[in-house]
C-alpha positions as CSV (number, residue, x, y, z in Angstrom):
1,X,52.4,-12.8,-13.1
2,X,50.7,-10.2,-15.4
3,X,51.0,-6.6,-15.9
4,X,54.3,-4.4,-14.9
5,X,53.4,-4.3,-11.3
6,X,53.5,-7.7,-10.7
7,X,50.0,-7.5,-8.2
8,X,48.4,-10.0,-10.9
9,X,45.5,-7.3,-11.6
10,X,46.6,-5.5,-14.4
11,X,48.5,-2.6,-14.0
12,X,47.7,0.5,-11.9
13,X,47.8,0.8,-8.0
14,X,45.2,0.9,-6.0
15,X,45.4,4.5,-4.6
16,X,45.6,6.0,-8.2
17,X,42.3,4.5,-8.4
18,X,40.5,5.6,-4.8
19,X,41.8,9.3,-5.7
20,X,40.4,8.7,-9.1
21,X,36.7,8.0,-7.8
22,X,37.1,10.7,-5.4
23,X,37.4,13.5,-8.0
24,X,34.6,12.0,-10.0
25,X,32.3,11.6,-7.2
26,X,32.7,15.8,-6.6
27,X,32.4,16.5,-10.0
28,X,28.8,14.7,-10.7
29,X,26.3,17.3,-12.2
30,X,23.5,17.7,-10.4
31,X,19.9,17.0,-12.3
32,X,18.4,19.7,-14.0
33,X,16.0,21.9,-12.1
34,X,12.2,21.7,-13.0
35,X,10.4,24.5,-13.8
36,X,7.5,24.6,-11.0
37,X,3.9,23.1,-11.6
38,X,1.1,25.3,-11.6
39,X,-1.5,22.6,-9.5
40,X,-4.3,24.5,-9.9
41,X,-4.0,24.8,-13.4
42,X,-3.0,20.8,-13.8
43,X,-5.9,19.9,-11.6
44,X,-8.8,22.1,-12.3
45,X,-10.9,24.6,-10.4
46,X,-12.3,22.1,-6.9
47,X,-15.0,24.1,-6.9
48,X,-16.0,23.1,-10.4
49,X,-16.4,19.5,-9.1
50,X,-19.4,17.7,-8.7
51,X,-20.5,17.2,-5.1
52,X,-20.5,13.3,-3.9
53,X,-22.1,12.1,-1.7
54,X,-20.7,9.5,0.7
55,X,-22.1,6.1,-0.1
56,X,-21.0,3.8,3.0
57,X,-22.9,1.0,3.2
58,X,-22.6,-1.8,6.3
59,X,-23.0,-4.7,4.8
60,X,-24.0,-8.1,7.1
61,X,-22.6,-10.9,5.4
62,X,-18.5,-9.8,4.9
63,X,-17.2,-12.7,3.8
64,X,-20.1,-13.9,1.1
65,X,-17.9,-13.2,-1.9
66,X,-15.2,-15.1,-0.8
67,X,-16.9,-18.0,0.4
68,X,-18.2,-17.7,-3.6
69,X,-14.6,-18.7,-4.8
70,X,-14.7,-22.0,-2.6
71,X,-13.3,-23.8,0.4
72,X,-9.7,-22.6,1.2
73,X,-7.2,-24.6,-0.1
74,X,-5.9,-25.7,2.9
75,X,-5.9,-29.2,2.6
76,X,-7.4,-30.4,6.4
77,X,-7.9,-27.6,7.4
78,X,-10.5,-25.9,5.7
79,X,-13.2,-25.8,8.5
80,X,-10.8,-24.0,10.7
81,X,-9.5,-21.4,7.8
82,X,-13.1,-20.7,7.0
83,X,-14.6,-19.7,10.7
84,X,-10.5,-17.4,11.0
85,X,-11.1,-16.0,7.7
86,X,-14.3,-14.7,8.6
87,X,-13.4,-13.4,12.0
88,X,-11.1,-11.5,10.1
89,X,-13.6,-10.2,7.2
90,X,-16.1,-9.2,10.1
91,X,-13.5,-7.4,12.3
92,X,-12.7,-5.3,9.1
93,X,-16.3,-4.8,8.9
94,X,-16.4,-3.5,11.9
95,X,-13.3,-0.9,12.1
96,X,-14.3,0.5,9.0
97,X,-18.3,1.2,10.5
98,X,-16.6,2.5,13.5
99,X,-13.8,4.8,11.2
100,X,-17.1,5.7,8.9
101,X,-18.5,7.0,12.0
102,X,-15.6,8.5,13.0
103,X,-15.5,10.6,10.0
104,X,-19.0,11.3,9.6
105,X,-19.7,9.0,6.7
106,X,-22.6,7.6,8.3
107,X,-24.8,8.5,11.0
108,X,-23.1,6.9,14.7
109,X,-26.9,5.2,15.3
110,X,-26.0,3.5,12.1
111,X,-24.1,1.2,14.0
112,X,-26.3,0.3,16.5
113,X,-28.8,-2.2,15.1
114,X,-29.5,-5.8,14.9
115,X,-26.4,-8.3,15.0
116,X,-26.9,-10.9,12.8
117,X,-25.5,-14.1,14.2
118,X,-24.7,-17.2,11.7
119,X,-24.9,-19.9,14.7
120,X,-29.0,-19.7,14.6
């Protein structure tokens, strides 16, 4: 057995130390306040700005670049990656036309046009 209270830990009982952490846990300073940000003056006049123009452009072929890295590295199952990875690439093609349109990026007839089908 060590220490005088013969618990083995050390000395001290454990309520000393609860009460202990109590009063330090009320006496924690808060964090100093920060004086408050002028935005405009951080940021700039807006109206100073250049105006963009939206540039949204659908493109056909959604999954060309990736097909540029390779086959997926699915070992036997690289045929069926390729034709789920580019339902996926199209899909996200197509919600972000339709979310474009939505937002009057691009004209709504924009969308309607040719489909360009890869099984010809």
């Amino acid at each position: 057995m060590s220490g005088s209270n013969g618990s083995g830990h050390g000395g001290g009982s454990g309520k000393n130390n609860q009460g202990d952490q109590a009063r330090r846990a009320g006496r924690r300073r808060k964090p100093p306040k920060r004086p408050a940000v002028n935005l405009d003056a951080f940021w700039g006049d807006p109206a100073k700005l250049p105006r963009e123009e939206p540039t949204v452009r659908i493109i056909t072929d959604p999954s060309a670049v990736v097909r540029s890295l390779g086959r997926p590295p699915l070992s036997g199952h690289q045929n069926h990656a390729e034709g789920y990875f580019t339902a996926v690439y199209q899909r996200s093609v197509t919600l972000a036309s339709v979310l474009a349109a939505a937002g009057n990026l691009i004209a709504p007839d924009d969308l309607v046009g040719e489909r360009v089908d890869d099984d010809t």
